[in-house]
MDAnalysis code that builds the backbone (N, CA, C; Angstrom):
import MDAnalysis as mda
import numpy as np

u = mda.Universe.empty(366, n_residues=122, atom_resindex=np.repeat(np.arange(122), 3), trajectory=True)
u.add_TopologyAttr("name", ["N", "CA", "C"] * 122)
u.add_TopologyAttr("resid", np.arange(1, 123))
u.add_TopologyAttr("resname", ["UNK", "UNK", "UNK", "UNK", "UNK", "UNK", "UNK", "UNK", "UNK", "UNK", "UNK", "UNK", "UNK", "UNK", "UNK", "UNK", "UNK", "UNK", "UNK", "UNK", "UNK", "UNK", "UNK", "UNK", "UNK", "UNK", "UNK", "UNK", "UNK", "UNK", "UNK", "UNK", "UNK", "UNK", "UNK", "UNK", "UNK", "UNK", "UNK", "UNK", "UNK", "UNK", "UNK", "UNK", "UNK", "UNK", "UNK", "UNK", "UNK", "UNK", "UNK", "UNK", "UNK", "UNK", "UNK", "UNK", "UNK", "UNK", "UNK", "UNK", "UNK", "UNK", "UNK", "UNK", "UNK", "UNK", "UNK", "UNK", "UNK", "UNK", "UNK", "UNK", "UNK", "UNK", "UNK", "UNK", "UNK", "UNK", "UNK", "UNK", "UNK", "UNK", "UNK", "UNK", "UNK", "UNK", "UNK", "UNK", "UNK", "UNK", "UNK", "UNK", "UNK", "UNK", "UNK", "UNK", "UNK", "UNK", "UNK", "UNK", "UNK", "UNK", "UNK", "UNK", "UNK", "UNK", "UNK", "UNK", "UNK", "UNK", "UNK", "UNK", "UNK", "UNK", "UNK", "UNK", "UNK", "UNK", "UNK", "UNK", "UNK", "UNK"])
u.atoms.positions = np.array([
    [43.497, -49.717, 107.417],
    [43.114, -49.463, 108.796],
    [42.017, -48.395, 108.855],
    [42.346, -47.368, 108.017],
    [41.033, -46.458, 107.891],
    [40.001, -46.817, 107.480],
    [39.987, -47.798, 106.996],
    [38.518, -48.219, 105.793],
    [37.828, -48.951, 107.336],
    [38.424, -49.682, 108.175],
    [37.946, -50.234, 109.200],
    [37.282, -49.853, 109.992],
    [38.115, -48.413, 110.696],
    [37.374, -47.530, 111.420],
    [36.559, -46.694, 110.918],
    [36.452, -46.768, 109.622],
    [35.405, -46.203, 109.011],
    [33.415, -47.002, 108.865],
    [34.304, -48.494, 108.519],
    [33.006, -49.185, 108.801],
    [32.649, -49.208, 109.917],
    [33.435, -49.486, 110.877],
    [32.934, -49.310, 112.468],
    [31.809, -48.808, 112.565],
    [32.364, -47.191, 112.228],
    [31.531, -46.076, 112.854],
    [30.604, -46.618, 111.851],
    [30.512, -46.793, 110.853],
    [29.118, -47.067, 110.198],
    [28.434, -47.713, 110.705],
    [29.054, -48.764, 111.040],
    [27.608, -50.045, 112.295],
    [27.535, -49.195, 113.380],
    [27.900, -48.319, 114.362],
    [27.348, -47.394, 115.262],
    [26.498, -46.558, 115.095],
    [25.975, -46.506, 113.327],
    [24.427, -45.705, 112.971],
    [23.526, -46.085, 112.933],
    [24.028, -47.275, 112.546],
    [22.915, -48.744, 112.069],
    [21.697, -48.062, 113.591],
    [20.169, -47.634, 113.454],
    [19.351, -47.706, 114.458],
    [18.695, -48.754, 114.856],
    [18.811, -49.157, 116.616],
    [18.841, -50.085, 117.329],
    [17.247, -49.728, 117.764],
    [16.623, -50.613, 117.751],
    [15.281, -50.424, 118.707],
    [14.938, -50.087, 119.684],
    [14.577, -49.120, 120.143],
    [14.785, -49.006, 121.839],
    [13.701, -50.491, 122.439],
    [14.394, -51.103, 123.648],
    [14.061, -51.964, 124.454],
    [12.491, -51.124, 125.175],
    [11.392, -52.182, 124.931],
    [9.728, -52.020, 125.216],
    [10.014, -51.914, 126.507],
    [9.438, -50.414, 127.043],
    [9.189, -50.883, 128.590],
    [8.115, -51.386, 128.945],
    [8.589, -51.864, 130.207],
    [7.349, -52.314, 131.297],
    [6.884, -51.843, 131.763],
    [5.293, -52.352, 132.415],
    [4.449, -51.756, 132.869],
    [5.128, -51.535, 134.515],
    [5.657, -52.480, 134.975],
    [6.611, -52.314, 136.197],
    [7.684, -51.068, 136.454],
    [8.416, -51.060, 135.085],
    [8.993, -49.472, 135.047],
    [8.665, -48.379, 134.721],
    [7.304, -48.487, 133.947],
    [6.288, -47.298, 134.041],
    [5.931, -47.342, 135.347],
    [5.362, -47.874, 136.131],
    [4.948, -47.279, 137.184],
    [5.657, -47.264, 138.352],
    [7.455, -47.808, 138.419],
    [8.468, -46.969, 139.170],
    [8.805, -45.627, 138.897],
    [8.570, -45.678, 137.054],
    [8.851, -43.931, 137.391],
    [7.911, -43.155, 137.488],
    [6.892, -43.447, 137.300],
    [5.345, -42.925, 137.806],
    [5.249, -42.405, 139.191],
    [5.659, -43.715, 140.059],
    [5.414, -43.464, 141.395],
    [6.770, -42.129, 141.756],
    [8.132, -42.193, 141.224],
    [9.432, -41.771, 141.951],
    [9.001, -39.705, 141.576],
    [7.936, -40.002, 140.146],
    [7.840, -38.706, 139.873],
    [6.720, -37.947, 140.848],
    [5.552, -39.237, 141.299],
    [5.382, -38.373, 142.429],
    [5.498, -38.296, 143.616],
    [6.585, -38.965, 143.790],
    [7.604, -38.599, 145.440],
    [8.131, -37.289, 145.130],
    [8.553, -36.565, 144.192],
    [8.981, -35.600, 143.718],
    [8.017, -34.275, 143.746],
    [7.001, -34.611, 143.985],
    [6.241, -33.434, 143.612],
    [6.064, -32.306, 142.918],
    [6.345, -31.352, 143.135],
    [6.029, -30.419, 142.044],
    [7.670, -30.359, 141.266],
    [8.632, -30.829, 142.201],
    [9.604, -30.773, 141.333],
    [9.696, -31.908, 139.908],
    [8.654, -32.443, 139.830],
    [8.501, -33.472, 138.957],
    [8.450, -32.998, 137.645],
    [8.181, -31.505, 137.361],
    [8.077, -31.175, 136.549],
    [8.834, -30.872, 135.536],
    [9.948, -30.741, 136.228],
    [11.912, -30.072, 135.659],
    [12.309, -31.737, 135.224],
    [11.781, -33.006, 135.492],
    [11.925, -34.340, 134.971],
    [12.312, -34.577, 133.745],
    [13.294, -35.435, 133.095],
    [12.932, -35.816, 131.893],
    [11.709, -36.851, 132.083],
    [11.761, -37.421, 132.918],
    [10.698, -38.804, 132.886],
    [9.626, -38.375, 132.635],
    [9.052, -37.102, 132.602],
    [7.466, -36.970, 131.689],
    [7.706, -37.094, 130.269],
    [8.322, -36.522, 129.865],
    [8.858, -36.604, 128.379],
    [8.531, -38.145, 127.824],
    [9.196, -39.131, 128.842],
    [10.112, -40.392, 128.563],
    [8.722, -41.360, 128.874],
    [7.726, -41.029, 129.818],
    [6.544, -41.704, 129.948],
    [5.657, -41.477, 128.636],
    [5.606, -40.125, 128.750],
    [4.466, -39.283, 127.261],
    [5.077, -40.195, 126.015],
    [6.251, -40.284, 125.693],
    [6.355, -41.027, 124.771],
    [5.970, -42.423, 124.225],
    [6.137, -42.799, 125.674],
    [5.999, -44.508, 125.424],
    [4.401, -44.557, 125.487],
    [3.717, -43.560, 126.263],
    [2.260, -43.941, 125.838],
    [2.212, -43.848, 124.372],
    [2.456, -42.543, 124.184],
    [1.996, -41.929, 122.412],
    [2.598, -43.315, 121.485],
    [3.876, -43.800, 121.977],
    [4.083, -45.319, 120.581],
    [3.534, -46.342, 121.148],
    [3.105, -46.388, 121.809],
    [1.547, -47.359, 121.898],
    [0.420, -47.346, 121.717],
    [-0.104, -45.760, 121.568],
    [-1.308, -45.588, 121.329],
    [-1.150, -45.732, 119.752],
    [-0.591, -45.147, 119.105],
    [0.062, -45.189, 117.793],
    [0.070, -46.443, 117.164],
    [1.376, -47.559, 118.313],
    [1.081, -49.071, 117.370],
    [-0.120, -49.671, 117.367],
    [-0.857, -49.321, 118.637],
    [-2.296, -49.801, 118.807],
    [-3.446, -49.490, 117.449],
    [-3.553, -48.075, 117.569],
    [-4.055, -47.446, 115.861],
    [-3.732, -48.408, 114.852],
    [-2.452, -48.205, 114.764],
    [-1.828, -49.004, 113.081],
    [-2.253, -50.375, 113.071],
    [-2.357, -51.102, 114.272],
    [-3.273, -52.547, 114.411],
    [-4.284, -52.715, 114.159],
    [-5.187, -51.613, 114.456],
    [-6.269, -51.518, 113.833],
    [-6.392, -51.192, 112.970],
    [-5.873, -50.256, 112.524],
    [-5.951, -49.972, 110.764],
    [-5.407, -51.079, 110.244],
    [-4.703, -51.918, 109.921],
    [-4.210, -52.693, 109.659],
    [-4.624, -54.409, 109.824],
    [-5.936, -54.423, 110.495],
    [-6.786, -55.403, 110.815],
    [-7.700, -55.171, 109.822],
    [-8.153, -53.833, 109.891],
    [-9.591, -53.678, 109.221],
    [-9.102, -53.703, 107.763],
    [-7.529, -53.029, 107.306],
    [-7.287, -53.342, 106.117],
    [-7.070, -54.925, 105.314],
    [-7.212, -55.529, 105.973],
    [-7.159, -56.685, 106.356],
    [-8.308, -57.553, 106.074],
    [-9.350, -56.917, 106.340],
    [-11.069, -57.452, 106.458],
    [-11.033, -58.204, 107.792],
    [-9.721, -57.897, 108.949],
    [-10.452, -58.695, 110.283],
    [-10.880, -57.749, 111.191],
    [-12.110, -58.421, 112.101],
    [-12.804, -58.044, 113.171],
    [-11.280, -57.123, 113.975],
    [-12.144, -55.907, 114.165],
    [-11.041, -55.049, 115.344],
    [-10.818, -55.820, 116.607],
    [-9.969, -55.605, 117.365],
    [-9.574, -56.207, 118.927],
    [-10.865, -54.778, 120.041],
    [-10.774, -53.893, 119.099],
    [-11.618, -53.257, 120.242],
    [-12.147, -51.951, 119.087],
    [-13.174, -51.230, 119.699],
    [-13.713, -50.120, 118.631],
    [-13.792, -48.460, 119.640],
    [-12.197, -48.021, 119.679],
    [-12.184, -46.848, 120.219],
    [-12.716, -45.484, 119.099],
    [-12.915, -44.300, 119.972],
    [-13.543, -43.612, 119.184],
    [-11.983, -42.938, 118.303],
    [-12.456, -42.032, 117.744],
    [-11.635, -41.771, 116.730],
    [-9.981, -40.842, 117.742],
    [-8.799, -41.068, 117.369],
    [-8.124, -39.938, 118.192],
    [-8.105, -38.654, 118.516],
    [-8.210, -38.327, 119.625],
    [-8.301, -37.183, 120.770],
    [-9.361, -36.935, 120.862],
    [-10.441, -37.567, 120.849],
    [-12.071, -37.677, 121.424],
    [-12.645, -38.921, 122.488],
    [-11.609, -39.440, 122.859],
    [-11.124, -40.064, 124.388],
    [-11.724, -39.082, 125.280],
    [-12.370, -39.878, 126.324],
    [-12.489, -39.135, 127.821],
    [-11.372, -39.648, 128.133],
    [-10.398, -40.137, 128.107],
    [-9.176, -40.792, 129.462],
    [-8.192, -40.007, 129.487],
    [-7.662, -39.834, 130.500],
    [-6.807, -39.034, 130.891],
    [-5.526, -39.803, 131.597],
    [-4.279, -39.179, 131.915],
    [-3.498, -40.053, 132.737],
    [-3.727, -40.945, 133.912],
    [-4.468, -40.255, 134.400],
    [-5.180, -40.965, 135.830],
    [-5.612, -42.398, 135.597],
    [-6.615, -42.111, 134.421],
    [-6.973, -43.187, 134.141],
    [-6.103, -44.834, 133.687],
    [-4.935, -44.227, 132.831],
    [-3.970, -45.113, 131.798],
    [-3.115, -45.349, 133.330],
    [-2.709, -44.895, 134.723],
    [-2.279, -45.177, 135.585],
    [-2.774, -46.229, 136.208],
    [-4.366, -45.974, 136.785],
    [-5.196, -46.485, 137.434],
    [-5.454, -47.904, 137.023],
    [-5.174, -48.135, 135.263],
    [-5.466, -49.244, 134.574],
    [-4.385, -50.745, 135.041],
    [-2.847, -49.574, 134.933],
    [-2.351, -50.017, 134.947],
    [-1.460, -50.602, 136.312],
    [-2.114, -50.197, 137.289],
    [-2.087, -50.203, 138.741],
    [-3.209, -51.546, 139.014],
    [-3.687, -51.897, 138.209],
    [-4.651, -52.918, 138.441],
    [-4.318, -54.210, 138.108],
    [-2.972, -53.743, 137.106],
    [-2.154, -55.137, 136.868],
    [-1.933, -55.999, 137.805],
    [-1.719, -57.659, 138.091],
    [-1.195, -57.821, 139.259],
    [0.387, -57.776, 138.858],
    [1.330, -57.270, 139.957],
    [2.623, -57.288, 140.744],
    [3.224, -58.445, 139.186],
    [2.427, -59.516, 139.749],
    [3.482, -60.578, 139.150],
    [3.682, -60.390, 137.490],
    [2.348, -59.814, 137.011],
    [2.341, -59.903, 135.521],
    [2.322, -58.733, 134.726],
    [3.251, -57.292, 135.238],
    [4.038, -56.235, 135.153],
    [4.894, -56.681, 134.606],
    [5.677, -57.370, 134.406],
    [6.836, -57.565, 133.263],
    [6.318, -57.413, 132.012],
    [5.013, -57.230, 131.603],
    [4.162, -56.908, 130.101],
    [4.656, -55.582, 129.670],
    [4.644, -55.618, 128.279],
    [5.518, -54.577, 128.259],
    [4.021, -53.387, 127.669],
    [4.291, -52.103, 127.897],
    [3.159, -51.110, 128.041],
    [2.426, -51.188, 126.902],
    [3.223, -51.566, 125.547],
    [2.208, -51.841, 124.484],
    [0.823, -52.606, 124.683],
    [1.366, -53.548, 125.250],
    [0.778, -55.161, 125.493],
    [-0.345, -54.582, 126.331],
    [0.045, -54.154, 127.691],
    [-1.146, -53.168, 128.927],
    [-1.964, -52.149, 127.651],
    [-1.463, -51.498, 127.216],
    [-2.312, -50.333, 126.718],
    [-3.092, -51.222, 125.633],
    [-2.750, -51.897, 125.011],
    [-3.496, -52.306, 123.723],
    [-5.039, -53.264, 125.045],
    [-4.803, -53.734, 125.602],
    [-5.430, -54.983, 126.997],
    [-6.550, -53.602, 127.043],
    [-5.761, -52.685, 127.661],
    [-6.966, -51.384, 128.879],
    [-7.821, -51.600, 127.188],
    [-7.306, -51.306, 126.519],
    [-8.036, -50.251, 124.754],
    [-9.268, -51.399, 124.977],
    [-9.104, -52.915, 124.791],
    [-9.863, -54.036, 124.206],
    [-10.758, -53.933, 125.495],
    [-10.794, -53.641, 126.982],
    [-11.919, -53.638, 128.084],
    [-12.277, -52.361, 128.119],
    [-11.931, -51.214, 128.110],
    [-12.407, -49.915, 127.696],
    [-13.288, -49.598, 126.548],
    [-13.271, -50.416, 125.516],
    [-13.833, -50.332, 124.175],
    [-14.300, -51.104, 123.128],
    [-14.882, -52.024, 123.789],
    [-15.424, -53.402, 122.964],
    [-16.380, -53.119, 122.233],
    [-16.422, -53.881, 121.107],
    [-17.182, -53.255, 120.085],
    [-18.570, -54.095, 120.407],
    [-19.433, -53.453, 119.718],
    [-20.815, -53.430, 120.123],
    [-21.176, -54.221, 118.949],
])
């Protein structure tokens, strides 16, 4: 019986993927943080947004590195990281341009999209 509850707990370590958000629930909690105003700041949801950009900007990178290691044509030719003009406003604004219906994309998918019309290679 112990050996059981022992494996148990072992499959309860096993790490699960966190579920991709959407561009739809990025920008419910986008919008709810600024109904909040300055109290927006005491939020976890900046934390929880900042993240999901940074592992997209991230898987986006490794795609490209990983294209060019590759010998294929990039999807887009951004400048090198943190020599971006864009700012949140912008990665909002992008993504505010989505239509309604086709927000179920999940933010990778939007951010990698903005990267390829923001930065087409020449």
């Amino acid at each position: 019986m112990r050996r059981l509850f022992l494996a148990a707990g072992g499959l309860m370590l096993v790490a699960v993927p966190a579920q991709a958000m959407s561009v739809a629930e990025f920008l419910a909690k986008v919008n709810a943080l600024k109904a909040k105003g300055a109290m927006a700041m005491f939020s976890s949801d900046i934390g929880v947004l900042k993240r999901e950009v940074e592992g997209a900007s991230d898987a986006y990178r490794g795609d490209l590195a990983a294209a060019a290691a590759a010998g294929k044509k990039p999807s887009s030719c951004p400048p090198p990281k943190g020599q971006s003009k864009m700012g949140s406003k912008d990665l909002i604004a992008a993504f505010e341009k989505i239509p309604p219906a086709q927000r179920g994309i999940s933010v990778k998918a939007a951010f990698a999209a903005m990267m390829q019309q923001r930065f087409p290679c020449k």
